[in-house]
Every structure is written in C-alpha cells, then in structure tokens.
N, C-alpha and C positions, 0 to 999 in steps of 0.2 A: 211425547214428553209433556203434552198440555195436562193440565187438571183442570178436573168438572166434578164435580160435587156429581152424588147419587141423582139416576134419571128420574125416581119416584120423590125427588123435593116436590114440596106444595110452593115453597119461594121460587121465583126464576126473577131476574132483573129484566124489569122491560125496558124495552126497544135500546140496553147497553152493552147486549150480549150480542154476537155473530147465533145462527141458529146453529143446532146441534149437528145439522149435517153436514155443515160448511166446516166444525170444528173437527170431524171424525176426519175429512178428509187432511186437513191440516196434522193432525197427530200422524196421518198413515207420510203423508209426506216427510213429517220430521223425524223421524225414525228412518225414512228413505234415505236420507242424506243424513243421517247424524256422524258417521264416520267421517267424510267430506267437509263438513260445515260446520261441526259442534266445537262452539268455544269453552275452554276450560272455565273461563268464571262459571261461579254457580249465579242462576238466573237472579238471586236477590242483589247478589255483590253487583252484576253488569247495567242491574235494572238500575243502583242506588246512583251507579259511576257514572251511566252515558245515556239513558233515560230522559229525554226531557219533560219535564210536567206538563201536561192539560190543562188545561185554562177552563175556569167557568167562568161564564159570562152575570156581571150583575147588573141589571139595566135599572135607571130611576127616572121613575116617569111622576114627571110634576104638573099638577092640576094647573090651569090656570087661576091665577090669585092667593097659590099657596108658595108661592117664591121666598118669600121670608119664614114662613115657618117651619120648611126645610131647608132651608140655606147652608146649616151648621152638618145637616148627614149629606148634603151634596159636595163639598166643600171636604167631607170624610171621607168621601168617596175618590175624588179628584186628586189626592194626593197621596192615592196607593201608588206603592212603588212594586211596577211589575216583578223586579227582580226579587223582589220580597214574600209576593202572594202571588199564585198563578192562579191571578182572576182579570177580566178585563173588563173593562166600567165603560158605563153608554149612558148621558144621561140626555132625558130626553123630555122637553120643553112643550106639553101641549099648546098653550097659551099662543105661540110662535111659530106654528105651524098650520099652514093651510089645509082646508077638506081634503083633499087630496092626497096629500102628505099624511095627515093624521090616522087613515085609515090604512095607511101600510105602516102605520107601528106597530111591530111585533108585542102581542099581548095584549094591544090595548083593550081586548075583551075584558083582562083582568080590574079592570080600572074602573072604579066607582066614583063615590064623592071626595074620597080623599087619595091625594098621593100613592102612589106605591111602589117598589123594591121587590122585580123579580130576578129572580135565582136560579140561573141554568145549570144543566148538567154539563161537562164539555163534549164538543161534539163527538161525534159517533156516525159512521156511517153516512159522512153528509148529513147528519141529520142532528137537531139537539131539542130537548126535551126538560118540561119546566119542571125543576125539583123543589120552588116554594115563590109565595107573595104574602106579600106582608104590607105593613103601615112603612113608610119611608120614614125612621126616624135614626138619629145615631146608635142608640142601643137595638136597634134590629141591623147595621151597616155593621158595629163592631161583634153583634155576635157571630156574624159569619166569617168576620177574616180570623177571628182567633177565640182557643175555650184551652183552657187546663189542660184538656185530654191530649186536644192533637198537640199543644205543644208538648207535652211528656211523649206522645208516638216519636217528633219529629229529632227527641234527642237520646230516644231508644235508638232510633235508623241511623243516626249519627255516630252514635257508641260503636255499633259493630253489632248489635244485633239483628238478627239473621230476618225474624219477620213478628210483628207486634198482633196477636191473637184480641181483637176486641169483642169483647163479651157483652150484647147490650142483653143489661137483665128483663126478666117478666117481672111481672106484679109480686109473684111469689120468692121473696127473699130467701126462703129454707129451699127448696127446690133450685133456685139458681148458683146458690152456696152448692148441693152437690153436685151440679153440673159442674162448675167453675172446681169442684175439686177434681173429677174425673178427669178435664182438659188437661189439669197440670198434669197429672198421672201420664196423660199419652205424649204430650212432650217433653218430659222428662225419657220419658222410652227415647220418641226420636232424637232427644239429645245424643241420647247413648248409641243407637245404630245409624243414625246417617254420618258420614264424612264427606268433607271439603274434596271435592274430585281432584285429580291429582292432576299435574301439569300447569298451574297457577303460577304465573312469573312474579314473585316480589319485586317493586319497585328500586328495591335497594339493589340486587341482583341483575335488574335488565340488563344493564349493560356490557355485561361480561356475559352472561347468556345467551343476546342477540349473536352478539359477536360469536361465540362460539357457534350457533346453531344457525345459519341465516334461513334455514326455512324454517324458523318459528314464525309465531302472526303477533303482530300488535294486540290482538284481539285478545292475547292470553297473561298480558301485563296489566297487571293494578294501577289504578290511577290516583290512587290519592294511599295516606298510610291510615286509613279506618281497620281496627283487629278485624282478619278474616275469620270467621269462627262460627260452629251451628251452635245459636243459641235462641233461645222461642219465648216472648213472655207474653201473658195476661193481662191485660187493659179491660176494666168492668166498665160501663158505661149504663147509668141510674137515668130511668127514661124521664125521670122527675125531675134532674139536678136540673136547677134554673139556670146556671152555668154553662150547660150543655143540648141547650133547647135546640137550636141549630146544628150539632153533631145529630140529635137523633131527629131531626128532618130530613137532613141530609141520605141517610141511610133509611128511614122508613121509605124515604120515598126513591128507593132502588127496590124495595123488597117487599113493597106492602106489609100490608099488617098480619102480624101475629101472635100469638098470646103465651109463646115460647119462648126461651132463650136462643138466643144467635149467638152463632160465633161467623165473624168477617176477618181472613186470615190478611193482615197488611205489611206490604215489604216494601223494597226500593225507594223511591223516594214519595211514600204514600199511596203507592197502589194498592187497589183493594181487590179480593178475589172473589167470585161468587158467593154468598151468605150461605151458612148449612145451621137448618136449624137443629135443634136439640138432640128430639129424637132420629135424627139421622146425623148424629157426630159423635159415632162408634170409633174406638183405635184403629181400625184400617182406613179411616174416614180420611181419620187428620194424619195418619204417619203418611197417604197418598199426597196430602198437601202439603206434607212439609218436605218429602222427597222432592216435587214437583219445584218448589223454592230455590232450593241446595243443589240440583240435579245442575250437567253440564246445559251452558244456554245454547240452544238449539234454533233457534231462530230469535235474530239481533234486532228485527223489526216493531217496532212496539205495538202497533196498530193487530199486528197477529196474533197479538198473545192478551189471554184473557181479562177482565180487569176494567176498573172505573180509578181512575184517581180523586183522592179524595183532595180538599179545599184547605190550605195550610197556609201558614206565616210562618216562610223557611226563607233563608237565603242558601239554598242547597249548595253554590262554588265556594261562598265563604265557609259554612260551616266544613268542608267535604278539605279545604285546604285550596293549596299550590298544586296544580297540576301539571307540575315539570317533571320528564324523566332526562336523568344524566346517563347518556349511550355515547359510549365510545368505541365507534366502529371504525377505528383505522388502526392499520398495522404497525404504524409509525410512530413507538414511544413518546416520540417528541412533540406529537403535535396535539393541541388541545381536545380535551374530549368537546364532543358537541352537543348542547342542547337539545331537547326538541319539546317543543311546547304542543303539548294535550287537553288541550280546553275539555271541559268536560260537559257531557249532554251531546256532544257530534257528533257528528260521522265523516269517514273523511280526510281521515289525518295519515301525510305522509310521513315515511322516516327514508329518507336519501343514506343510501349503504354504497359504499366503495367502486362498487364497479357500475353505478347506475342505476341497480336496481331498484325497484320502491313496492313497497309494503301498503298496499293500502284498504283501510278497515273499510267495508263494507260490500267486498266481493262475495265474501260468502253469502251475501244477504243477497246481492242479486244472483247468486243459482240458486238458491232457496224458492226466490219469486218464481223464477220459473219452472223449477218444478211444480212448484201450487198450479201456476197457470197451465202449466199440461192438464195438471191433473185434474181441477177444476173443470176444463173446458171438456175432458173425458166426461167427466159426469154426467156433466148439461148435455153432450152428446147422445148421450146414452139414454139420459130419461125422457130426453124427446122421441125416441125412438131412429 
C-alpha cells in the first residue's frame, strides 16, 4: 500500500526518508495483513483525523550584546502557541553561557557575528537535520510560521479535500504552464476512477451501527463531519514570490535543487510525500499516488508511512470540530444514550459496550509492528548470512 515515486528520480529527500529496502519490506508486510488490519478510512481522511503533527524545531541563538536588537523577534518567538504551529522554540543566550555549555549548542557552527534563527526539520530516525539559518529578525520568525500558500493548503485539508498537489515552478513560465495543465488532466482522471473504499462509518450513523454490528472497530468511524470525498487540487508555488521565501526553503531543502517543475503531493494534516519531478510525473505516476492517498489505511502508525510534515499555522482540533460521537449501545429504550469522547490525534480510545467488552484503537497497530519485526529481523538474518 505504500507509495514511492519512480526508482530512477534524480530528487530523493535526504536523511527524511527510511531507505528503500526497509520500505519494500514494509509494503510486502502490509499487504500481508491487510485483510486483518486494514482500516476503511482512506489514508488522507485517518492521516487529517488522528495524525498528530511533527514539530520543527526553531532555535534563536543570541550573540552576546545583541539582546536588544532582537528582543522584538525573541519575544515573537516566545509567544507561539503550540497548539497553533507545530514548532517548538529554544532560544538560546550565548552571552550567559559558560565555555563549556556554549560548545554543546547545537549549530553553534552556524553562528557568526550576528545573531541567528535556525530551522529544523522534525525529527526522523532519532535523528534531525537543519533545513535553513538566517539573520534572527521578526520578518525571517514570521516568515516561517506562516505564507499565503500554506494557509490556502491548511483550508483546502479542512474543506474536505482529499490531498493539495504543490507545484513549485522552474524559471520557465510556458513550460511550467503545461506541466500544470497536464497534472490537472491526470487528476481529473483520478477524480473519476478512484472511490472512497467502502465500509466508512459516518459519524451520524455510529451509533446504530456499533450497536448493530459489535465486531465493527472504532477505527472505521469518522471523527469529525469534514465532506468525505476524492478530490485533488493544484497549488503553484513562484520560486520568486517574496511571500513565500520560506515555503521554498523549506522544500528545496528536502530535494535539493533542480531546474524542473516539482510536484509534492500534500494530505492530512500537511503531510508531504516524496517530490517527483517533471519529467517523471507521467499518469501512471500520479494516479499510483493518488490511489496510495484514498486507498484503505493499512497501517495506523505514522512514523511507518512515508512523508515529511510540513510547517503550518493550524489549530487542526479547532478547525477539524467537536470530536464527540453519540453511541448508544444499550438495549434498554429507556436509558440514556452515552457519550464517548474522541479527542483527535490518539490513540487509545475506549468505547465500553454492554457486556464489558472494549474496543480499543490501536490493536491492529500492534500486530502490524510485529509483523514488520519478524519480518525485518528475517532480513537482517539473512544478509548476514
């Protein structure tokens, strides 16, 4: 069920991708258990519902004696509200810090004669990786938490659409014009031949359905009322817009450089999927990635499934709603139905049913692990001889 872009791309995302063989084994595993473990959300709708965002880290390292002349972008920085932006802020006071201390500041290579504002990737693999440095002032602080584009992504993903295609152009306007018209051409296809996999519990419905069926899963109820729907749009993104100077940092520096149009196919709650450039974003290309999207989610785990999140100014539970479903699992006309509250981004959640039994989301996740873990340690077995 995973999607990978063609093996002969010249782009690969470094060190934010699992390697390719670790992923083949992973596909051969999820297809092992997809009858067993596959939830009917399509992976965009599970990613947008119970997904919790990645954090990039912005650290602000202040020269000694520049304490007042960035006071105003530390000060912007201090008063991000996590729940808003999933970023987390470190600021860090050379002037106040002993030899000792000062040379376990992460970056401090970066650090010249002036202040600076670096910008991580979120971690990966135990591991995190710097995607830009700059001058520490307010207008390099507020261009990162927020630009035009990603707030239009963040109320695409909000709407009900299925996964926002960003198009960062090349130099050549005419050239990227009919790139961008061919892309619409091939989702407009996949509009027409993928469908919403069937077995989707509407949230208005749970409760007559649980009730009816008690081996259904949590896992196959909607959590919030966003239209469920395959729908694909186009986001261009002008390497030049001043507006957007920090979106294409952001992304150049997953894909390095090149002098083609990209497309980076974006879903749930700003996940971004490996870039495919140009000439390797034929219709079989993109209908495999938007299948991959739409497709039953196959494994609940986010850390296993492909993707970098990108850096947004979302209140994703506000915008996403109330995550109550109304279940009324007793036989007894009389007595109140009951609550059960679904926080959204967990795992984890019971629903207490009549005779005691309980429901709880993220079983299928752990036979999943352990199938990888067999399978996995097969491997390692095997290439060691």
């Amino acid at each position: 069920r995973q999607y990978r872009p063609r093996r002969n791309l010249r782009i690969r995302s470094i060190e934010l991708n699992a390697r390719p063989s670790a992923w083949l084994i992973l596909c051969c595993a999820v297809f092992a258990t997809t009858p067993l473990f596959a939830c009917k959300l399509p992976v965009f709708r599970y990613a947008l519902e119970r997904w919790a965002v990645d954090r990039y880290r912005m650290v602000a390292i202040v020269n000694e004696g520049e304490e007042d002349a960035t006071r105003d972008a530390v000060e912007r920085l201090q008063v991000i509200d996590p729940d808003r932006a999933n970023v987390e802020v470190e600021v860090v006071k050379l002037g106040q810090l002993s030899d000792d201390e000062l040379w376990q500041v992460e970056g401090i290579e970066e650090v010249g004669d002036a202040s600076r504002l670096l910008v991580y990737y979120p971690m990966r693999h135990g591991k995190s990786k710097l995607c830009w440095s700059g001058d520490l002032t307010t207008e390099t602080v507020d261009g990162w938490l927020d630009s035009p584009l990603r707030r239009a992504i963040v109320s695409d993903l909000v709407s009900g659409v299925s996964a926002v295609w960003i198009q960062l152009d090349s130099d050549d306007e005419d050239a990227s014009q009919q790139f961008a018209d061919g892309v619409q051409q091939s989702l407009a296809q996949a509009k027409k031949e993928i469908e919403i996999p069937e077995g989707v519990i509407p949230r208005a419905d749970a409760a007559s359905y649980l009730s009816e069926h008690p081996e259904a899963s949590m896992d196959d109820v909607l959590r919030c009322d966003v239209p469920l729907r395959v729908d694909f749009r186009i986001r261009r993104l002008d390497r030049t817009d001043p507006d957007e100077w920090a979106t294409v940092e952001l992304i150049e520096g997953m894909i390095g450089e090149s002098d083609q149009p990209i497309l980076i196919p974006t879903f749930g709650r700003g996940r971004m999927l490996d870039a495919i450039e140009a000439e390797d974003a034929d219709r079989d290309a993109l209908l495999a990635a938007c299948r991959y999207m739409v497709s039953e989610c196959s494994c609940t785990v986010k850390a296993l499934n492909p993707g970098t999140d990108m850096l947004l100014a979302a209140d994703w539970q506000e915008s996403l709603g109330t995550d109550v479903v109304m279940v009324n699992l007793q036989t007894d006309e009389q007595r109140e139905p009951e609550l059960i509250q679904i926080p959204g981004g967990s795992e984890g959640d019971l629903v207490e049913v009549e005779d005691g039994r309980e429901f709880r989301i993220g079983w299928y996740t752990i036979g999943l692990i352990a199938v990888l873990g067999s399978v996995i340690a097969w491997k390692l077995v095997r290439a060691r001889g």
